[in-house]
C-alpha positions as CSV (number, residue, x, y, z in Angstrom):
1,X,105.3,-15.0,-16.5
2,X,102.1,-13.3,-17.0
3,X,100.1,-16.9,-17.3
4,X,101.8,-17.9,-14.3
5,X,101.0,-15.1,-12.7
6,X,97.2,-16.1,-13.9
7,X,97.4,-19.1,-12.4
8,X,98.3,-18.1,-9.2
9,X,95.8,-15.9,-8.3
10,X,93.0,-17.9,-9.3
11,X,91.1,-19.9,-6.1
12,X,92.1,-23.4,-6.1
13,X,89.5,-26.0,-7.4
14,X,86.9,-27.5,-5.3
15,X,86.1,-31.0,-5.6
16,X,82.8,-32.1,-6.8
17,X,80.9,-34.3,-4.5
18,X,78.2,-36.7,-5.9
19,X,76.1,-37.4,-3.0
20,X,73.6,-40.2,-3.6
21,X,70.6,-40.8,-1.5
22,X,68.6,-43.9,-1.7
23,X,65.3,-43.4,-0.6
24,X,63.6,-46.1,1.4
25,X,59.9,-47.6,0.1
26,X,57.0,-46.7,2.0
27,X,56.1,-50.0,2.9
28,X,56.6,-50.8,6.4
29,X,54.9,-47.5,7.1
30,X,52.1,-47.4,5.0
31,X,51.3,-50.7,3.2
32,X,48.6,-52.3,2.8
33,X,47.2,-52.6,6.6
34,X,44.6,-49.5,5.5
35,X,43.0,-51.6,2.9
36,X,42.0,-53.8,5.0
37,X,40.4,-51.9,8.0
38,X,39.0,-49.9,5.4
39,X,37.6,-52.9,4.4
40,X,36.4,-54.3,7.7
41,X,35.0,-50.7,8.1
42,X,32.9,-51.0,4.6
43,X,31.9,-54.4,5.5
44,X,30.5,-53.0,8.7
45,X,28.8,-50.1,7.3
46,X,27.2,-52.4,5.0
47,X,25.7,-55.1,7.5
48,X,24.1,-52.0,9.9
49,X,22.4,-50.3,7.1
50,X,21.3,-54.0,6.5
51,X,19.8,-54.6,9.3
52,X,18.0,-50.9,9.8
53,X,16.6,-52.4,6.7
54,X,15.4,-55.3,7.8
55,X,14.2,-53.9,11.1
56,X,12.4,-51.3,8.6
57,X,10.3,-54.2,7.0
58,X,9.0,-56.3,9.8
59,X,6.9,-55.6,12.4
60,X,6.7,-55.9,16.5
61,X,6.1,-59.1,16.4
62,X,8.9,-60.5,13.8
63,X,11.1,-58.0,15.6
64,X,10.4,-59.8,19.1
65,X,10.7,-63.2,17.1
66,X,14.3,-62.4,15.9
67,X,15.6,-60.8,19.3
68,X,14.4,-64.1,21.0
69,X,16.2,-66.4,18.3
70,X,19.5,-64.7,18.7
71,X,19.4,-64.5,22.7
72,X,21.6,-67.2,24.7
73,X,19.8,-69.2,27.0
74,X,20.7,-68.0,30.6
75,X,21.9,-70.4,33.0
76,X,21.6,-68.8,36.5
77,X,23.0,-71.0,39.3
78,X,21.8,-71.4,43.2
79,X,22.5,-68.0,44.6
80,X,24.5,-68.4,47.3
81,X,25.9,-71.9,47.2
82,X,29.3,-73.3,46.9
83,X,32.1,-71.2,44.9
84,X,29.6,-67.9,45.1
85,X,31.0,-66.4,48.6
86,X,34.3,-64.9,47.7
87,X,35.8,-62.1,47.0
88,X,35.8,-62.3,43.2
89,X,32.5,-64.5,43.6
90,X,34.4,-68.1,44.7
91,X,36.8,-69.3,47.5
92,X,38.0,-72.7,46.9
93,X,36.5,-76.1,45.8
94,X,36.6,-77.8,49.2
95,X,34.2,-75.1,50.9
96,X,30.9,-76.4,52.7
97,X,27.8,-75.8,49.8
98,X,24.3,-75.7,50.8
99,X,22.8,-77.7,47.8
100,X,19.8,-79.6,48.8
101,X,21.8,-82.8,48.2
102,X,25.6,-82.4,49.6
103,X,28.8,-83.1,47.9
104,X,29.3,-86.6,49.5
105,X,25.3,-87.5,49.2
106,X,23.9,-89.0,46.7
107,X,22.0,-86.7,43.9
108,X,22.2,-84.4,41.3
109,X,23.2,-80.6,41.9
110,X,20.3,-78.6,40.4
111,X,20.3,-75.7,38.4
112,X,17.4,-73.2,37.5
113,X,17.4,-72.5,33.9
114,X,14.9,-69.8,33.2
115,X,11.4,-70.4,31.6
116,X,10.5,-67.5,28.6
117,X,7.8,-64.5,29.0
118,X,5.6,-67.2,26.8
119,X,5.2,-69.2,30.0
120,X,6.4,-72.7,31.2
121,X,5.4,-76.2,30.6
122,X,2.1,-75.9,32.7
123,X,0.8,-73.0,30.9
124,X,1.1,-74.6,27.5
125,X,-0.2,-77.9,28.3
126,X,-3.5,-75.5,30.3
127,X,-3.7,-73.9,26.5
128,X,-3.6,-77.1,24.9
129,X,-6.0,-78.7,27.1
130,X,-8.8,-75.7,26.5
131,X,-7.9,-75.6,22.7
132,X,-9.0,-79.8,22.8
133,X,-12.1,-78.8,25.3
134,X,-13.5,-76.2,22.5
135,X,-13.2,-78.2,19.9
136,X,-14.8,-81.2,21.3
137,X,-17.6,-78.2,22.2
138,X,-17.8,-77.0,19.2
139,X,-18.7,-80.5,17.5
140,X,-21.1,-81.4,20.1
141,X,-23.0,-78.0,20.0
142,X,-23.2,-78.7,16.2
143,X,-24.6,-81.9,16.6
144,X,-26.9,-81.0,19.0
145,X,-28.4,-78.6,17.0
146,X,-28.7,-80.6,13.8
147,X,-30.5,-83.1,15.8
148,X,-33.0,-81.0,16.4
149,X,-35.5,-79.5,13.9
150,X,-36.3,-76.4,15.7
151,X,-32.8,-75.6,16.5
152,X,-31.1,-76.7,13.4
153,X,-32.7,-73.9,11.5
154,X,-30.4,-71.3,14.0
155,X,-27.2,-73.0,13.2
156,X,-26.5,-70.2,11.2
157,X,-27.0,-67.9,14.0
158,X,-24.0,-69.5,15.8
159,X,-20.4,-68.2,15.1
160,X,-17.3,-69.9,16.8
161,X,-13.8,-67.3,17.5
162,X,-10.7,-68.2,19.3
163,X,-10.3,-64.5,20.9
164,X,-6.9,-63.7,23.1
165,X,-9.8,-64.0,26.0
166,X,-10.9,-67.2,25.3
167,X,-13.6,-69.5,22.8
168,X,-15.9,-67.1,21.6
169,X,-19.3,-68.2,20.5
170,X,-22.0,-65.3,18.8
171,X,-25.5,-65.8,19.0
172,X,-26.2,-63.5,16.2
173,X,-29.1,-61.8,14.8
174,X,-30.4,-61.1,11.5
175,X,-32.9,-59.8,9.4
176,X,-35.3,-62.3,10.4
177,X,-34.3,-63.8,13.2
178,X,-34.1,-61.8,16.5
179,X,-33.0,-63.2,20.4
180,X,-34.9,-60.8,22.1
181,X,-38.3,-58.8,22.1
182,X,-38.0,-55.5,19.6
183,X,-36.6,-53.3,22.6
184,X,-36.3,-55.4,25.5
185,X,-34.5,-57.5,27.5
186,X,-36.6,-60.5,26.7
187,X,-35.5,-63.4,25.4
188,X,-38.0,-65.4,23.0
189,X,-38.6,-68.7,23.3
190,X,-36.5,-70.3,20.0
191,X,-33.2,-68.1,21.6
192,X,-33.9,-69.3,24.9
193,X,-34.6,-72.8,23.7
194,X,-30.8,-72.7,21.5
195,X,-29.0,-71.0,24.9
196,X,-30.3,-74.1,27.3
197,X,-28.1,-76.2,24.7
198,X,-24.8,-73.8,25.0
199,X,-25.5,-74.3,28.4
200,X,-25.9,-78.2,28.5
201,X,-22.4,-78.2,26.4
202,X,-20.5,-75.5,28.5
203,X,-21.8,-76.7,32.2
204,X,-19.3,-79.4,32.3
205,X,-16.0,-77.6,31.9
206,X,-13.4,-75.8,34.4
207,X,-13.5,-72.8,32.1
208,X,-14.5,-69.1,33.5
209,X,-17.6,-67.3,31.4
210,X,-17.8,-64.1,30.3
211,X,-21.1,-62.4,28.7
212,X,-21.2,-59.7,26.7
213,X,-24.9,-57.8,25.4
214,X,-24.4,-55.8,21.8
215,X,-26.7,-53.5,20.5
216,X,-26.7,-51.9,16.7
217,X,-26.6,-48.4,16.5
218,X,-30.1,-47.7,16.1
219,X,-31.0,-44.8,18.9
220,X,-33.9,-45.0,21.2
221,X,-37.1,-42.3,20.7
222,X,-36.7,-41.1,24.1
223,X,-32.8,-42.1,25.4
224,X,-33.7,-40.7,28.7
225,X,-35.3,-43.8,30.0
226,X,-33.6,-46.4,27.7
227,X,-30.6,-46.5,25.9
228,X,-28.0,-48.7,23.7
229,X,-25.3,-49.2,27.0
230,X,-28.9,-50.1,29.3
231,X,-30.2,-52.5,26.4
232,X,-27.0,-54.2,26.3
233,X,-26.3,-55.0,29.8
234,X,-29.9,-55.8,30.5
235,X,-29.5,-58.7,27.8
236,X,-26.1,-59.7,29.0
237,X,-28.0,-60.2,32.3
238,X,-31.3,-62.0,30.4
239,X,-28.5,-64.2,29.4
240,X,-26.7,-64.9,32.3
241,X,-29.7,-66.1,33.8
242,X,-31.0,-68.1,31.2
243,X,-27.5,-70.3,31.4
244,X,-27.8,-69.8,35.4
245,X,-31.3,-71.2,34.9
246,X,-29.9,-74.3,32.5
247,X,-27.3,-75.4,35.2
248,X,-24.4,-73.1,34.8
249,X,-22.9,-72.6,38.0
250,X,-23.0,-69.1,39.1
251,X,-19.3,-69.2,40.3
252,X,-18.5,-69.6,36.8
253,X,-19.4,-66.3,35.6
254,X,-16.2,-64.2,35.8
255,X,-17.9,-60.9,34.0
256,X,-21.0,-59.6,31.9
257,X,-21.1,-56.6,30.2
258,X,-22.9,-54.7,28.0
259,X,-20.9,-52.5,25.2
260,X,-24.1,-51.1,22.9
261,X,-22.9,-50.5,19.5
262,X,-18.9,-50.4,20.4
263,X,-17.9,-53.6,19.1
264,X,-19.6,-54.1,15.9
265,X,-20.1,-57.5,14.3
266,X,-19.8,-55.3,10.9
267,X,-17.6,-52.8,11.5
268,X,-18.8,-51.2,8.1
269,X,-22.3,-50.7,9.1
270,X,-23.1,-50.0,12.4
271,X,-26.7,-50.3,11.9
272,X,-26.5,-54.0,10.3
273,X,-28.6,-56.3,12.2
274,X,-26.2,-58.5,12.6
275,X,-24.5,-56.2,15.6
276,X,-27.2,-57.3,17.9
277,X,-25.4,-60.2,19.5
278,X,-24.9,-62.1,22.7
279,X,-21.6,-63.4,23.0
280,X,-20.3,-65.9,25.6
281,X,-16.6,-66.5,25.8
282,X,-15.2,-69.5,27.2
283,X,-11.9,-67.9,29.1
284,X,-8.7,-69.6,29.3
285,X,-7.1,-71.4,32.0
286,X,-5.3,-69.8,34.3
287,X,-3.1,-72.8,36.2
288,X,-5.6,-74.2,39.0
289,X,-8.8,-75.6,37.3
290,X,-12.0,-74.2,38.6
291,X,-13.3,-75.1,41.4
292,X,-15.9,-78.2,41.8
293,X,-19.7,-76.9,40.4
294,X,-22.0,-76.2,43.1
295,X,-25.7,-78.1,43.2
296,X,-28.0,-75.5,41.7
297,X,-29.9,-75.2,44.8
298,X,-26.6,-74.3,46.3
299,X,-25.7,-72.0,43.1
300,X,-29.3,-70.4,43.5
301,X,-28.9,-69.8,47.4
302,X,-25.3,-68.2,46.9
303,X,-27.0,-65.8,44.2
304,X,-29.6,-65.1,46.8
305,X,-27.2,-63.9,49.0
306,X,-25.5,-62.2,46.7
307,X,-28.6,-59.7,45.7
């Protein structure tokens, strides 16, 4: 009695429940997609800092060099022909054009493909045309000289530079060899003798002059009355008349200058003789030749008249 009476006030049994959860794999939300941008983002990372290497180790002119190589050509066609009037920049294929040659004439539609900052084809064929002149000049000016005694002893007084002007040819001085008077703007007779055969050389071509006086950087006694900038430009001008003199059409001259000591044949030694020099540059082209050489009784009037 008493164990049934046990039994009956006892709560009645729950029944255990197993619940079982699966858990899904975190695949489809995070699998391997992140390796790869990762990846992509590394490989990125990697080429920049590459390139501000590269950039780091070459100059203006590589830099310019490399820019050029990867830029596309441009193509640019007519402005404002056929297909370039409508709304989103073309209305339809049967619309009247205005090409030179018309869709039912005979010719080729043109288009204007861009020529580079170097310059087109007439430029470069000008350059290569005065880069063939100087060089034929330069062998004949050698010759000339080693033909003669007297002149052949100055050879190496004569220095030839291709400048971003131009030819450059230096009549230089040395130790024992001088152009002018101690001083002055007088030219002796060996200098003037070797500057009537630049001129003979030079008188025949389309190519604009420029003279230039240097000085070394001795100073004057008394600077007051005469000084390094006077020297110069009064020899630039001794030597533009001596070439004047010699045939040189005065039309050719483009500009003479004097610069004293400021452009130093040795930059090391300013007072080295050898920055007492005439130079005479032999410009460049630029598109039209010059024009036709004047008699030199007309040159000499036209200076006249300049004065």
């Amino acid at each position: 009695m008493a164990s049934a009476a046990k039994k009956k006030n006892e709560p009645p049994v729950r029944p255990i429940i197993v619940k079982k959860i699966v858990e899904e794999g975190h695949g489809s939300h995070h699998g391997g997609a992140w390796k790869v941008a990762y990846a992509d983002f590394v490989t990125a990372m990697m080429a920049f800092f590459l390139l501000m290497w590269i950039l780091g180790q070459t100059d203006a002119q590589k830099r310019k060099g490399l820019a050029d190589y990867f830029t596309p050509t441009l193509v640019e066609l007519k402005q404002n022909s056929a297909g370039s009037n409508g709304v989103m920049g073309g209305d339809s294929i049967v619309s009247a054009d205005n090409y030179p040659n018309r869709a039912a004439q005979t010719g080729n539609q043109a288009i204007t493909i861009p020529t580079s900052a170097e310059g087109g084809p007439s430029q470069g064929s000008g350059r290569d045309k005065d880069k063939e002149r100087f060089e034929r000049l330069k062998k004949t000016l050698v010759q000339r000289m080693e033909a003669s005694a007297a002149l052949k002893k100055l050879k190496a007084h004569v220095r030839f530079t291709d400048t971003r002007e131009g030819l450059r040819i230096d009549l230089v001085d040395e130790a024992d060899f001088s152009m002018f008077a101690v001083g002055t703007d007088r030219l002796l007779p060996q200098a003037r003798n070797l500057l009537g055969e630049v001129a003979l050389v030079i008188e025949g071509l389309p190519n604009d002059i420029i003279v230039r006086g240097h000085t070394d950087a001795l100073p004057y006694a008394n600077g007051r009355g005469m000084n390094n900038w006077l020297l110069s430009s009064a020899r630039a001008e001794a030597t533009r008349a001596a070439l004047h003199d010699s045939g040189v059409g005065i039309v050719r001259f483009a500009r003479i200058e004097g610069v004293a000591d400021r452009e130093p044949y040795v930059p090391g030694d300013r007072y080295d003789p050898r920055n007492r020099r005439l130079s005479i540059t032999l410009a460049w082209t630029k598109g039209d030749p010059a024009p036709s050489l004047p008699p030199k009784s007309a040159a000499a009037g036209a200076a006249g008249n300049q004065r």
